[in-house]
MOPAC internal coordinates of N, CA, C and O (Angstrom, degrees):
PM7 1SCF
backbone

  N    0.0000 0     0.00 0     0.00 0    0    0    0
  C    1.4551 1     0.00 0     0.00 0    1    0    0
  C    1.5340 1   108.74 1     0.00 0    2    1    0
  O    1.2310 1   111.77 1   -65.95 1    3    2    1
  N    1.0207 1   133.12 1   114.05 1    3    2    1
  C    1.4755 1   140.29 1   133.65 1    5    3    2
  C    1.3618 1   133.74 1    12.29 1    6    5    3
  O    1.2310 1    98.88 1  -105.73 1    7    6    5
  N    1.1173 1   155.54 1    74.27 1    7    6    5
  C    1.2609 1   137.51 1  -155.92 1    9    7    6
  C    1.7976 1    96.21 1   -73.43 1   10    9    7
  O    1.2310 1   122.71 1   -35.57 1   11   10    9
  N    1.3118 1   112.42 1   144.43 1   11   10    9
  C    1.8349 1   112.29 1   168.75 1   13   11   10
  C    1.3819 1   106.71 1  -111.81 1   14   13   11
  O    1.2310 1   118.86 1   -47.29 1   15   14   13
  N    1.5695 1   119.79 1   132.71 1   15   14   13
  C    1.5001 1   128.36 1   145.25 1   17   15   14
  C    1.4749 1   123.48 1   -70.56 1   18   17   15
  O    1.2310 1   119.01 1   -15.44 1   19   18   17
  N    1.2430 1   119.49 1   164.56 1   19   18   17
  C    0.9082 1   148.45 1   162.89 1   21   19   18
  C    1.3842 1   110.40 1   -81.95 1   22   21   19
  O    1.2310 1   117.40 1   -45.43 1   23   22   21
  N    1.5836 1   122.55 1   134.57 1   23   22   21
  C    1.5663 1    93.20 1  -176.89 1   25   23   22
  C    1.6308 1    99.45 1  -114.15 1   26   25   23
  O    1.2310 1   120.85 1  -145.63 1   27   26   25
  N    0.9854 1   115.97 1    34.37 1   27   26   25
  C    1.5299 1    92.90 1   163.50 1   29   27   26
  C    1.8750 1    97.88 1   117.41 1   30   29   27
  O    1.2310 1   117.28 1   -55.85 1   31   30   29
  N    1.4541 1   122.78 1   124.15 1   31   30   29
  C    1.4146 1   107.55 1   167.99 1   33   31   30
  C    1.2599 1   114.86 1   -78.15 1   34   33   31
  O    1.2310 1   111.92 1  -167.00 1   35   34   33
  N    1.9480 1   132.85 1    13.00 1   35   34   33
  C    1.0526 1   119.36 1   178.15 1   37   35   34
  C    1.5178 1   101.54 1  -111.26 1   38   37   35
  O    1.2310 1   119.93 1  -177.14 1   39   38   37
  N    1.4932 1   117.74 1     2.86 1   39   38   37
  C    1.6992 1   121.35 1   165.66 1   41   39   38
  C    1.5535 1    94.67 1   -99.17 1   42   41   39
  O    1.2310 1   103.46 1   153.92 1   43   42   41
  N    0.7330 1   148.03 1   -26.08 1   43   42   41
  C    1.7903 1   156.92 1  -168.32 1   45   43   42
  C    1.5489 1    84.90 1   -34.90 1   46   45   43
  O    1.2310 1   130.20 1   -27.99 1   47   46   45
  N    1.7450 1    97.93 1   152.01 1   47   46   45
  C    1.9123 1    96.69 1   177.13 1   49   47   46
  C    2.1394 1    81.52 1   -96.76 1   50   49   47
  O    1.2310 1   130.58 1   -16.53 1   51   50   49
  N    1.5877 1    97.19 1   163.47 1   51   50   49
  C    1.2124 1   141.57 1   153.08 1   53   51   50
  C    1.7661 1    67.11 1    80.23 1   54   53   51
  O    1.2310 1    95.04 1  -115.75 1   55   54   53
  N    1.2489 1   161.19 1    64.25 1   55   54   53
  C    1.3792 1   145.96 1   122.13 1   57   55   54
  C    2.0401 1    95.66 1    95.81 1   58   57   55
  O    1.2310 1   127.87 1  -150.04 1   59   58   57
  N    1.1647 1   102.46 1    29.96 1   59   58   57
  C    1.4973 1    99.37 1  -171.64 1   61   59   58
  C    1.5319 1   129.19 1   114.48 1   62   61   59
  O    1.2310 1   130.49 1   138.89 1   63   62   61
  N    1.5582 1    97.37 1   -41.11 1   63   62   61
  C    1.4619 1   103.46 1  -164.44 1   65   63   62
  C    1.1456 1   102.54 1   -57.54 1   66   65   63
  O    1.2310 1   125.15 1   -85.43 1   67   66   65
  N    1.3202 1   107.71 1    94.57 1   67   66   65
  C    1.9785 1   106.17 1   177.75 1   69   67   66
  C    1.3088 1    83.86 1  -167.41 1   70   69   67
  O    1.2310 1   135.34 1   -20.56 1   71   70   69
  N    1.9924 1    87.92 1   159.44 1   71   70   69
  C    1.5894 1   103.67 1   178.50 1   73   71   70
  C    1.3503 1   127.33 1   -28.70 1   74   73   71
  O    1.2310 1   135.50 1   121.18 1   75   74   73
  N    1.5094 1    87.61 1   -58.82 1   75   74   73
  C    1.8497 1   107.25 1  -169.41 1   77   75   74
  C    2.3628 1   102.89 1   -74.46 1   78   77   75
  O    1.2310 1   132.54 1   131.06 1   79   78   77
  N    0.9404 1    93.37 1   -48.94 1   79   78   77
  C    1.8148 1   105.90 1   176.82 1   81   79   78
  C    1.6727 1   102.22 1   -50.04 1   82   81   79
  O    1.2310 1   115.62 1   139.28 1   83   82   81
  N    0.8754 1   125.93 1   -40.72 1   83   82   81
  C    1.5632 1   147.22 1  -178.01 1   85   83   82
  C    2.0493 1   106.53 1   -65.53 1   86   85   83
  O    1.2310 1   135.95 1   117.45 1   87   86   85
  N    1.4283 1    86.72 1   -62.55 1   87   86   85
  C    1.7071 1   101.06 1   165.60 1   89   87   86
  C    1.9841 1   106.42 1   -51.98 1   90   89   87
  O    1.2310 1   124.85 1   126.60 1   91   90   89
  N    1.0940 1   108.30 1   -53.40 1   91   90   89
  C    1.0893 1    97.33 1  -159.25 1   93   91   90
  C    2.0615 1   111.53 1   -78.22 1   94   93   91
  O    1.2310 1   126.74 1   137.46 1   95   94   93
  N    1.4976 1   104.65 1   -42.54 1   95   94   93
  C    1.3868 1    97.10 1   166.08 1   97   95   94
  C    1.3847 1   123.42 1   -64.10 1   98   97   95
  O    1.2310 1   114.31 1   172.89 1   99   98   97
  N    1.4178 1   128.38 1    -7.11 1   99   98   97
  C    1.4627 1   121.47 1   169.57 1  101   99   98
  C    1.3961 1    98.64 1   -85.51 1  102  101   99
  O    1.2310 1   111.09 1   151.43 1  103  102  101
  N    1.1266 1   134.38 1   -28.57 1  103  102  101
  C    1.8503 1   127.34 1   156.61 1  105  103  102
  C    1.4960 1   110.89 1   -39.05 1  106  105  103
  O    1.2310 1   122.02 1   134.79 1  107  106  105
  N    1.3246 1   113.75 1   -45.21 1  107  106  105
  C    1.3869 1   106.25 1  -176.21 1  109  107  106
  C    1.4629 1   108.37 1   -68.13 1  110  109  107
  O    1.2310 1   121.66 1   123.09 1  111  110  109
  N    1.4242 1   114.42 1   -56.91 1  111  110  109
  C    1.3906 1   130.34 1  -146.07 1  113  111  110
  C    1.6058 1    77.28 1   -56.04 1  114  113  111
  O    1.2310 1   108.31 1   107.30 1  115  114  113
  N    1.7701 1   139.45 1   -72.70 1  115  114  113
  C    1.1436 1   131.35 1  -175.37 1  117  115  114
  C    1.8533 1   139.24 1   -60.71 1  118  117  115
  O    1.2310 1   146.91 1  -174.46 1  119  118  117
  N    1.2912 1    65.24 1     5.54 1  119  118  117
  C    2.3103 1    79.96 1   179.31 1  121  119  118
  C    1.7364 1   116.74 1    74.52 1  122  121  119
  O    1.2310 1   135.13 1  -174.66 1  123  122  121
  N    1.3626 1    88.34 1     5.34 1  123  122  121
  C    1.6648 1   111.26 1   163.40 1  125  123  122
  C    2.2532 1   103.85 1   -38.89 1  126  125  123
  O    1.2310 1   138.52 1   113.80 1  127  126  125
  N    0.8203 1    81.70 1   -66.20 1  127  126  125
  C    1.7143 1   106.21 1   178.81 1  129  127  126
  C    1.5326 1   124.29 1  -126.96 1  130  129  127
  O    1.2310 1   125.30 1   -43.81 1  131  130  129
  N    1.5518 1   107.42 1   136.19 1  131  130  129
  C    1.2678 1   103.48 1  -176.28 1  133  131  130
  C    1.8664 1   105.94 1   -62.32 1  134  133  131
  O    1.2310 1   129.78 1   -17.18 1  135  134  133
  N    1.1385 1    98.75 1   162.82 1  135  134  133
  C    2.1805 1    98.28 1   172.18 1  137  135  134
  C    1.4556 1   116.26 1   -59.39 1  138  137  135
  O    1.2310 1   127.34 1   156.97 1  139  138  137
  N    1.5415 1   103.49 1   -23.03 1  139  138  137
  C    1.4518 1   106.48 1  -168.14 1  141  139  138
  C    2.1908 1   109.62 1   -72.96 1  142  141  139
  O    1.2310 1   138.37 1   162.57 1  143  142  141
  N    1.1731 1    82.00 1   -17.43 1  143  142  141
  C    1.7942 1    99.90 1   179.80 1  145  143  142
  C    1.3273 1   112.26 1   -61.38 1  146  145  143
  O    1.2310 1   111.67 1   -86.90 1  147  146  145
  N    1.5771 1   133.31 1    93.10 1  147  146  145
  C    1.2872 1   120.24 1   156.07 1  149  147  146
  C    1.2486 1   136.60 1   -55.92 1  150  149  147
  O    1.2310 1   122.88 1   150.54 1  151  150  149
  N    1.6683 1   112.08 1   -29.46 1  151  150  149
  C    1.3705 1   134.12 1  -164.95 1  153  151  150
  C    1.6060 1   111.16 1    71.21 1  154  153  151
  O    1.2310 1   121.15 1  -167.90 1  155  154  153
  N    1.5196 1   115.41 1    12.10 1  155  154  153
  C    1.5381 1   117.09 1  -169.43 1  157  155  154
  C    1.6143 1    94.87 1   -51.82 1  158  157  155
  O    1.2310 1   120.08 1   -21.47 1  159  158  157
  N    1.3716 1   117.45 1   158.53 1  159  158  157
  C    1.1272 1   130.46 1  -174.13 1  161  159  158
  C    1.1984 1   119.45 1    63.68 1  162  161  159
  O    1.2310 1   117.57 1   156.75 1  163  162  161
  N    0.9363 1   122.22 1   -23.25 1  163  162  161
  C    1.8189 1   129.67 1   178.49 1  165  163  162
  C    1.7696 1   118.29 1   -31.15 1  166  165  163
  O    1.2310 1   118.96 1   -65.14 1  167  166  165
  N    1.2907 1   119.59 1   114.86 1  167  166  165
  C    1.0606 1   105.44 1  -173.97 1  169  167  166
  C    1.7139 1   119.04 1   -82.74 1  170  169  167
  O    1.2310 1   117.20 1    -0.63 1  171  170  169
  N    1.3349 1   122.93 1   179.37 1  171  170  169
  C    1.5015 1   129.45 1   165.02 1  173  171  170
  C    1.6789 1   117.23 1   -28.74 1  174  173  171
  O    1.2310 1   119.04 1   118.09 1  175  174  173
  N    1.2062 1   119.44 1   -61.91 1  175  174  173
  C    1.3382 1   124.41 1   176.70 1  177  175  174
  C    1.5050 1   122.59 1   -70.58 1  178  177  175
  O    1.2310 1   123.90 1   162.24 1  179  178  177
  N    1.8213 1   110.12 1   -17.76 1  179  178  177
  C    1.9024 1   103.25 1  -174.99 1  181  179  178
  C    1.3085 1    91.99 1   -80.88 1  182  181  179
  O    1.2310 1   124.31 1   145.74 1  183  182  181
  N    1.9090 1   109.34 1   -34.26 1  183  182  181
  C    1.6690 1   105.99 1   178.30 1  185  183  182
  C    1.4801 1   131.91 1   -56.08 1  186  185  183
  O    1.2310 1   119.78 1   149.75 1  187  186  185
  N    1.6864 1   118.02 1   -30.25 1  187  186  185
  C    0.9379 1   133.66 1   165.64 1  189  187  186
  C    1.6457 1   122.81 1   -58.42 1  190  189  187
  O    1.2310 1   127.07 1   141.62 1  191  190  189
  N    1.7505 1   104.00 1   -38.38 1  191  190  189
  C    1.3742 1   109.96 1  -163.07 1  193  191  190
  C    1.6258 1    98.75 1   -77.99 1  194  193  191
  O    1.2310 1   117.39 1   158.96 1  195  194  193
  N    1.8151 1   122.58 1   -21.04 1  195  194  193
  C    1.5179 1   111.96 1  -136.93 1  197  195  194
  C    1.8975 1    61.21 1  -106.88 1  198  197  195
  O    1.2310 1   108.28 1   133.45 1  199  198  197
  N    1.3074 1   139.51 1   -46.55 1  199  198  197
  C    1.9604 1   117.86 1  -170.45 1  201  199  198
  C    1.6003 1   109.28 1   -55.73 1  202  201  199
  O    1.2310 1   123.74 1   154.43 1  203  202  201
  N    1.6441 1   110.43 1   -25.57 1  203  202  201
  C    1.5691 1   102.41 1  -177.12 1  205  203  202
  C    2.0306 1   111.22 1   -72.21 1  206  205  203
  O    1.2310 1   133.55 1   154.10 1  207  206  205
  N    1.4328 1    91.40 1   -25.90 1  207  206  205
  C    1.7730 1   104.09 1  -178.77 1  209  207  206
  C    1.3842 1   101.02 1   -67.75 1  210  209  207
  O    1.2310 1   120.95 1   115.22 1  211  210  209
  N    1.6570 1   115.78 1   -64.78 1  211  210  209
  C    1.3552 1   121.47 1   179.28 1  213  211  210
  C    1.5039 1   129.50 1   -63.14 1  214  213  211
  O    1.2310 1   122.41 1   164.47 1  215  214  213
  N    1.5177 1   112.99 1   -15.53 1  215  214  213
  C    1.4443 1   127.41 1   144.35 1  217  215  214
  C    1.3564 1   130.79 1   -35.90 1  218  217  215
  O    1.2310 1   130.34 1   100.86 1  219  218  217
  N    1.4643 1    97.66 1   -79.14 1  219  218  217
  C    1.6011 1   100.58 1   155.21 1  221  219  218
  C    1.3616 1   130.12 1   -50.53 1  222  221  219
  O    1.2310 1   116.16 1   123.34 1  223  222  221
  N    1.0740 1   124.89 1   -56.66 1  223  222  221
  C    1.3522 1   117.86 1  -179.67 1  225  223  222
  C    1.6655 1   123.10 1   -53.86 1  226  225  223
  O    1.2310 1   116.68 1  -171.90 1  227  226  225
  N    1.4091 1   123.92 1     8.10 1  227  226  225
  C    1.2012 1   109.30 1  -150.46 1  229  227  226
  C    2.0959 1    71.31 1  -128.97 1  230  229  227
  O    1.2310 1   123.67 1   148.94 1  231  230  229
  N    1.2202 1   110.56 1   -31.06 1  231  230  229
  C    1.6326 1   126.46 1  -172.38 1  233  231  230
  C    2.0928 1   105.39 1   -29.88 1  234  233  231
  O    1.2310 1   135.06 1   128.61 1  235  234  233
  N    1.4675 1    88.47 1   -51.39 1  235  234  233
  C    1.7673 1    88.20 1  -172.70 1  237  235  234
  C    1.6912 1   107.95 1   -62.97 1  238  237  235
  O    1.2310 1   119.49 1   152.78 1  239  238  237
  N    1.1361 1   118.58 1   -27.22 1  239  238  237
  C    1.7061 1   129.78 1   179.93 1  241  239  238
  C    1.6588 1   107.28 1   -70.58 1  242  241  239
  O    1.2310 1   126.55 1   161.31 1  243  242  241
  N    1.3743 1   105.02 1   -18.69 1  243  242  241
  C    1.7440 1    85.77 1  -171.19 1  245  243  242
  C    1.9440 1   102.86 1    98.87 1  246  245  243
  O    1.2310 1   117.12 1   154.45 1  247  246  245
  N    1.4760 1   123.08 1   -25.55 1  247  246  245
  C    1.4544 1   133.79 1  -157.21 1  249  247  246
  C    1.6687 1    98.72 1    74.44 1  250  249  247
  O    1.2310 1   121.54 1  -131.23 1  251  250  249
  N    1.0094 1   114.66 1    48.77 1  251  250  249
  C    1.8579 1   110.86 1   179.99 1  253  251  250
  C    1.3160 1   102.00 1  -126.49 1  254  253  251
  O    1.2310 1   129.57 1   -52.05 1  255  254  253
  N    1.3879 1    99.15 1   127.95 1  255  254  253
  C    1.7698 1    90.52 1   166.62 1  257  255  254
  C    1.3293 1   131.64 1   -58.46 1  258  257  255
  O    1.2310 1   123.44 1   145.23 1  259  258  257
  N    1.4567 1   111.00 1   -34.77 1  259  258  257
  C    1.2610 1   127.93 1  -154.84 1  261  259  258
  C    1.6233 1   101.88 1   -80.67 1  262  261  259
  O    1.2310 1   130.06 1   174.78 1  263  262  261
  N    1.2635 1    98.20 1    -5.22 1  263  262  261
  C    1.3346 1   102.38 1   175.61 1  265  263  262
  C    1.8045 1   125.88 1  -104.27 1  266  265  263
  O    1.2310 1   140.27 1  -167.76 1  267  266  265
  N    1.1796 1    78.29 1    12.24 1  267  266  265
  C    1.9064 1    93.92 1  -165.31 1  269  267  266
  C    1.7711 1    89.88 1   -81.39 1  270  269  267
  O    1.2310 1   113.95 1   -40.16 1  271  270  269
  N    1.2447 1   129.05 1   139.84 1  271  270  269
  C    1.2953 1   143.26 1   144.49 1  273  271  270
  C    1.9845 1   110.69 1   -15.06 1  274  273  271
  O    1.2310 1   123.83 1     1.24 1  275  274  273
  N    1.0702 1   110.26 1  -178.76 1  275  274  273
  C    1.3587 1    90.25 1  -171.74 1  277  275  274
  C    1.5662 1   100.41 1  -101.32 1  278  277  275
  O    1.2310 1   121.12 1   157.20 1  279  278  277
  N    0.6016 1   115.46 1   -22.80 1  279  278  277
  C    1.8959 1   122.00 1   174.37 1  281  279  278
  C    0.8863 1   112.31 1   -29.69 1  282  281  279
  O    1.2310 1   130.39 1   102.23 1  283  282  281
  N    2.1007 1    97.56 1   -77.77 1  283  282  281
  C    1.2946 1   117.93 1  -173.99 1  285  283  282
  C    1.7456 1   110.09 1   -74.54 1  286  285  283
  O    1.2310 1   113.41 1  -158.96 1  287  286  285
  N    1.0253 1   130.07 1    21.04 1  287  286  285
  C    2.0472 1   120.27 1  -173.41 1  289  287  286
  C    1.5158 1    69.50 1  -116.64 1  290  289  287
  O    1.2310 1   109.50 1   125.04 1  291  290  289
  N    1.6682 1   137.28 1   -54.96 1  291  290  289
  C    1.1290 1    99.62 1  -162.25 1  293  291  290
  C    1.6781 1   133.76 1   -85.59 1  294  293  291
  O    1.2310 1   128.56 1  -175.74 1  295  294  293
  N    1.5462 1   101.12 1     4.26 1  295  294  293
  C    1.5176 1   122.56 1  -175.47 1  297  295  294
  C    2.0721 1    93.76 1   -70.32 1  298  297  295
  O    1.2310 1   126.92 1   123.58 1  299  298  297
  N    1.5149 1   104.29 1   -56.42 1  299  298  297
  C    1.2345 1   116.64 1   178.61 1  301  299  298
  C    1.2437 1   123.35 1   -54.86 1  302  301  299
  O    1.2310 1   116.35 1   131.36 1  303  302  301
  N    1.2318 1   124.55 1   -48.64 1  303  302  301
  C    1.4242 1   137.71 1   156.31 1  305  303  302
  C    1.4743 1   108.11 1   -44.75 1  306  305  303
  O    1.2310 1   105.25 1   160.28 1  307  306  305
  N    0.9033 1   144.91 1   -19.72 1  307  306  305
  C    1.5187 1   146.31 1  -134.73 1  309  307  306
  C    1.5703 1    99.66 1  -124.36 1  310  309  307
  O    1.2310 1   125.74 1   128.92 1  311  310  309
  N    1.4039 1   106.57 1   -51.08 1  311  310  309
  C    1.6631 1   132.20 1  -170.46 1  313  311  310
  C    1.5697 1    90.69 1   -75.84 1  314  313  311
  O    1.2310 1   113.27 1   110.25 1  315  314  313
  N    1.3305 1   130.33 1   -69.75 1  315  314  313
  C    1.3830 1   134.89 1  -159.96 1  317  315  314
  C    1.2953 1   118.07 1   -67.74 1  318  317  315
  O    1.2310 1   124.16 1   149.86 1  319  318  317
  N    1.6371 1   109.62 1   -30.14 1  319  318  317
  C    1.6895 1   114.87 1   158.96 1  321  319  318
  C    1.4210 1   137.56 1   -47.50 1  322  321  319
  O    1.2310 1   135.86 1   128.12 1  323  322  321
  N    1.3779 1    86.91 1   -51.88 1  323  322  321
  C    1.9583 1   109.78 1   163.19 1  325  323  322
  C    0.9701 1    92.52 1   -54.39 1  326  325  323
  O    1.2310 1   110.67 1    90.63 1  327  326  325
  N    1.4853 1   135.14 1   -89.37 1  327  326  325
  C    1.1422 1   130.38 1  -134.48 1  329  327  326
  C    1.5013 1   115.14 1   -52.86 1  330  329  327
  O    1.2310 1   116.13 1   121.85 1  331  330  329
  N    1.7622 1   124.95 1   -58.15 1  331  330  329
  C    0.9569 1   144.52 1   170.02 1  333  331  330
  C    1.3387 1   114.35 1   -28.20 1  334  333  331
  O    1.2310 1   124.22 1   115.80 1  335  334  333
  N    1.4734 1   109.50 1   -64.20 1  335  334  333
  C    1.3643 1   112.74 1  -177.40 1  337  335  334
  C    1.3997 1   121.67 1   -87.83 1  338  337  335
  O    1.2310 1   116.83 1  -166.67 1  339  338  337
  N    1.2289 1   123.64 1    13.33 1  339  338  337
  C    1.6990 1   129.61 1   159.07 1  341  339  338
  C    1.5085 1    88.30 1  -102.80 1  342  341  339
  O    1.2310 1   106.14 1   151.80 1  343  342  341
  N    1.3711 1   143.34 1   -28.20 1  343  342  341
  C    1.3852 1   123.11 1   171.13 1  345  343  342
  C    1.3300 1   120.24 1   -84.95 1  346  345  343
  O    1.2310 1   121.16 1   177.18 1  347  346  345
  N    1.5107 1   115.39 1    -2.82 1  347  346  345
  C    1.3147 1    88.55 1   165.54 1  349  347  346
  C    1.5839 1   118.75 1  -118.17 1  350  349  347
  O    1.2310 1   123.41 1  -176.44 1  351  350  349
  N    1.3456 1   111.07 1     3.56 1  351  350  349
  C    1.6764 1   129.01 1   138.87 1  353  351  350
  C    1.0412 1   104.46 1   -12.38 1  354  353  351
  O    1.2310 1   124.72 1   111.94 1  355  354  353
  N    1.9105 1   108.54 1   -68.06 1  355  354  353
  C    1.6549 1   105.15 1  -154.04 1  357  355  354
  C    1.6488 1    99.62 1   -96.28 1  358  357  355
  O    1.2310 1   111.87 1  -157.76 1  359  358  357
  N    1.2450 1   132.92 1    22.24 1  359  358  357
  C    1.2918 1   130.48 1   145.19 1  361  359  358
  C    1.7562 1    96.73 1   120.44 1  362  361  359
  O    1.2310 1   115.27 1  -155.22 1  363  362  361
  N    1.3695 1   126.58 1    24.78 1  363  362  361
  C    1.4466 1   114.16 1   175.52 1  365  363  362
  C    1.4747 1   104.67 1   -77.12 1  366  365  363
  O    1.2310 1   122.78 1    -7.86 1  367  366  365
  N    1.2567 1   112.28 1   172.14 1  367  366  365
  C    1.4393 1   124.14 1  -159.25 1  369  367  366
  C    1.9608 1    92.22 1  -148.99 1  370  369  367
  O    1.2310 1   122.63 1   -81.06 1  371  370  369
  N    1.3114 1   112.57 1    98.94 1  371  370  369
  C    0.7990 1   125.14 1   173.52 1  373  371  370
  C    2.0331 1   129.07 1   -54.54 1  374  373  371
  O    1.2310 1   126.36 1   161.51 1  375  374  373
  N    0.9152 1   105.37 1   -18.49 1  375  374  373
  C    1.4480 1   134.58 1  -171.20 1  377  375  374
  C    1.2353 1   103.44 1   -96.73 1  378  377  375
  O    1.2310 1   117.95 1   -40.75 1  379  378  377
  N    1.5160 1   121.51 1   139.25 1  379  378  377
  C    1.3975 1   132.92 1  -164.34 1  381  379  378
  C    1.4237 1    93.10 1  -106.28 1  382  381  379
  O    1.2310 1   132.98 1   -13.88 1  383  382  381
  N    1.5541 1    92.52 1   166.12 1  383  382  381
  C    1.4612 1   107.34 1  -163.25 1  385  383  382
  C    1.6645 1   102.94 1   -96.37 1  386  385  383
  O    1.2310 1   115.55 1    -9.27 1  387  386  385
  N    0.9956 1   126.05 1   170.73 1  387  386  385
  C    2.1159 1   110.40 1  -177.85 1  389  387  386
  C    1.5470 1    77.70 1  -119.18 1  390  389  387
  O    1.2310 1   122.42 1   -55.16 1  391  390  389
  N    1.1772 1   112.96 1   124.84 1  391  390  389
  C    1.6140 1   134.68 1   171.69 1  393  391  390
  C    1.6864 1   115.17 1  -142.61 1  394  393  391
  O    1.2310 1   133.83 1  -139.24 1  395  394  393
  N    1.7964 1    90.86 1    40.76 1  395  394  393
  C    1.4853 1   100.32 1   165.95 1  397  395  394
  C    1.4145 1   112.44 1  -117.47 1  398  397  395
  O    1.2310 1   129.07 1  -135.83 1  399  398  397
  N    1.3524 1   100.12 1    44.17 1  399  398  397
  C    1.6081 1   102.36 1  -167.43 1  401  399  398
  C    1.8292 1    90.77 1   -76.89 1  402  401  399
  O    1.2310 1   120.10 1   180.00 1  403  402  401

């Protein structure tokens, strides 16, 4: 078997917004990881170890933002804004496609 990396939430497609890109900016938003941390190279298991960290940490909120202290809603707010709006700069389309035809 292959070992797989992670390549980095600043190679991540749509600017992160992905499972794993998602994992890693809620590291930030909680001080899990400094911002400067891509996790590039990161293998299967550091990815596994840092969603079980960022799991918990999110547990006392419910996983809701709106429930985060004000620090952390506006650290999150802050992180997810960027991201969004440099991803949809480069043409993401936030809106799912209906492929229950």
């Amino acid at each position: 078997m292959i070992e797989q990396f992670y390549a980095g939430i600043d190679q991540d497609e749509n600017e992160g917004l992905t499972h794993l890109g998602r994992i890693v900016r809620d590291a930030w938003v909680f001080g899990i990881l400094p911002e400067t941390e891509t996790c590039a190279g990161w293998t299967t298991s550091q990815m596994q170890i840092l969603y079980e960290k960022v799991y918990a940490a999110w547990e006392p909120y419910a996983h809701l933002p709106s429930r985060l202290p004000d620090e952390l809603r506006e650290r999150h707010t802050r992180l997810y804004d960027e991201a969004i709006t440099s991803a949809k700069a480069k043409g993401w389309d936030a809106q799912m496609e209906d492929d229950d035809d």
